[in-house]
C-alpha positions, 0 to 999 in steps of 0.5 A, a space after each residue: 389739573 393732572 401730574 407734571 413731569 418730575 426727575 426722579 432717582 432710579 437704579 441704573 435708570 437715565 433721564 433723557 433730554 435736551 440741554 440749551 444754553 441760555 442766560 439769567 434773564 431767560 431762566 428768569 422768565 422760565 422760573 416764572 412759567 415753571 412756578 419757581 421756586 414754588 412748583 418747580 426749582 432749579 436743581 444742577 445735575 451731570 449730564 452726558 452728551 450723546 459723544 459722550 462730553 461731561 457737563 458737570 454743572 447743568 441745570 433742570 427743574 424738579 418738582 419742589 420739595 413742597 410740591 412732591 407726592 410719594 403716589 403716581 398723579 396721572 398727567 392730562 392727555 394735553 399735557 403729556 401730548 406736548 412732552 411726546 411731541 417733543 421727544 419725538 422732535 428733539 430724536 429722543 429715544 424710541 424707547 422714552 416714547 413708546 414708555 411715555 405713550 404707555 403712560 395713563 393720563 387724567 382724561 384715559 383713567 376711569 
């Protein structure tokens, strides 16, 4: 079991991502996947586009209020592997990938 990926506020920091339109019944079956409302819950957030449109009423996943600790829990090599590729996948930044490579994981830690 390793750390999982989270939104956190940051002074003059950005969350990168991808956003997907989708409907009730798919988010249903990714609050089950997530955990939600137990590990992970539907939080709306502003998100700017790469042209720079606003989309006030977006959701995400963050870790449940239940689930938070104020220490870094390293996440396993698997699963931060799978966030990696996806970055890489989706033309996030080099900037997000090289900071996610950098990041220790479960399986690196001694």
């Amino acid at each position: 079991m390793g750390g999982v990926a989270d939104i956190e506020p940051y002074k003059d920091d950005v969350v990168e991502g991808v956003v997907y339109e989708t409907d009730e019944t798919t988010m249903k079956i990714i609050d089950l996947k997530e955990g939600a409302p137990v590990i992970y819950e539907r939080t709306k957030v502003q998100v700017q586009l790469l042209d720079g449109t606003m989309l006030d009423d977006v959701t995400t996943y963050r870790v449940g209020k239940g689930k938070k600790t104020r220490r870094f829990i390293a996440p396993t090599k698997e699963y931060l592997n799978i966030i990696i590729e996806g970055a890489k996948k989706h033309g996030l930044s080099e900037k997000l990938i090289r900071r996610l490579m950098q990041t220790p994981t479960r399986n690196s830690q001694t």
